[in-house]
C-alpha positions as CSV (number, residue, x, y, z in Angstrom):
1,X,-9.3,-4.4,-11.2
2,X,-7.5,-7.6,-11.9
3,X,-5.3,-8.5,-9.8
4,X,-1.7,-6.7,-10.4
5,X,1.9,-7.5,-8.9
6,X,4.8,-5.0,-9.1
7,X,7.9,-6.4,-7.8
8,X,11.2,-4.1,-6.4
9,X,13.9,-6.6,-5.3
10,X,12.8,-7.9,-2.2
11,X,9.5,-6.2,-2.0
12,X,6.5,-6.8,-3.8
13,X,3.0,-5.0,-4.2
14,X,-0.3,-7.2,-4.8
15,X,-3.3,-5.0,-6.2
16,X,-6.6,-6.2,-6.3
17,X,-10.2,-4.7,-5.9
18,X,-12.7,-5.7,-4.0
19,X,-16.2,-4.1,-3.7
20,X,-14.7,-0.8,-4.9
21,X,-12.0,-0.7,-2.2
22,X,-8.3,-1.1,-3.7
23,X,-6.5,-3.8,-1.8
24,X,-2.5,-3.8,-1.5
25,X,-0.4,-6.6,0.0
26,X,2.8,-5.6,0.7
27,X,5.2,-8.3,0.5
28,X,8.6,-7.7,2.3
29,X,10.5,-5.3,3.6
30,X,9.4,-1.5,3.5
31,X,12.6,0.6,4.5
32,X,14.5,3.0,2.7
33,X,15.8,1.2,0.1
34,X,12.3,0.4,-1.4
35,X,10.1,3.5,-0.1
36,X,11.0,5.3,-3.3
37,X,9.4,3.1,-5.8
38,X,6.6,1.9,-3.1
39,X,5.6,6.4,-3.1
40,X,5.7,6.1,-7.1
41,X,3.0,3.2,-7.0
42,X,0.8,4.9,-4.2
43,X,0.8,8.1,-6.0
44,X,-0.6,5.9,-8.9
45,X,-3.2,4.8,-6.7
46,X,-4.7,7.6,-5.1
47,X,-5.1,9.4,-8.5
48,X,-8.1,6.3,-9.0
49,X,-9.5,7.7,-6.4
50,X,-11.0,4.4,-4.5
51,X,-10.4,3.7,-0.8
52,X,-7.2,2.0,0.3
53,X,-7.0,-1.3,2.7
54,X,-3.2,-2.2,3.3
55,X,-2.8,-6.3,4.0
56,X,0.7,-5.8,6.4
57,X,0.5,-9.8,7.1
58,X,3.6,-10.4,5.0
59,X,5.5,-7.0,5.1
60,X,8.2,-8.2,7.3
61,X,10.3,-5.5,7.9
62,X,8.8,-1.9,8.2
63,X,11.1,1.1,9.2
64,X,10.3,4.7,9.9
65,X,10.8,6.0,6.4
66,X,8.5,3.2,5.2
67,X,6.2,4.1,8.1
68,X,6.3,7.9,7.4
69,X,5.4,7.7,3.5
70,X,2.8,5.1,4.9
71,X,1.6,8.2,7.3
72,X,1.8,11.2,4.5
73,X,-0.3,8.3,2.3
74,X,-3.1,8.3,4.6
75,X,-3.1,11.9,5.0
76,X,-3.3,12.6,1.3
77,X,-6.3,9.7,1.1
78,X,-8.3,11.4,3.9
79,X,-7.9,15.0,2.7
80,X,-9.2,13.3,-0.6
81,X,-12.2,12.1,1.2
82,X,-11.6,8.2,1.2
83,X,-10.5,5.8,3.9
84,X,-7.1,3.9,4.5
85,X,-7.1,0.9,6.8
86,X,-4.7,-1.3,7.7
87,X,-5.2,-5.5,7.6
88,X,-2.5,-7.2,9.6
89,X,-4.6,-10.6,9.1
90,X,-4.6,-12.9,6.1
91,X,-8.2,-13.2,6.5
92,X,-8.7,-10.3,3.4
């Protein structure tokens, strides 16, 4: 998977694959004006069915609905069978 950006105002989503584990930077803020659309593009992801790793280095802002949708994410990914990590490094 190339890498792919999909931008929301003052969020943004970086995609990329790496050794068949989905990587997503989250870029900004993560509160209630942007966990909407962020849910739309998760949803998108678990139907491929790879792992998750989130890189939370540059999310700057996260608030309990972000954190919540982040939550009901990882339960959806585990019931699936795959993993879901968090990164808060820049190392990845």
């Amino acid at each position: 998977m190339a890498d792919q950006e999909s931008v929301n105002g003052e969020m943004m989503l970086v995609t990329r694959e790496q050794d068949r584990v989905i990587i997503l930077e989250i870029r900004g803020d993560v509160d209630i004006h942007h966990v909407k659309s962020l849910g739309r593009e998760l949803e998108k992801i678990l139907c491929a069915g790879k792992h998750i790793l989130f890189n939370l280095s540059r999310t700057y802002y996260l608030d309990s609905i972000g954190l919540s949708l982040l939550i009901a994410f990882q339960k959806k990914l585990r019931k699936a069978g795959k993993f879901f990590d968090y990164a808060l490094l820049e190392a990845i």
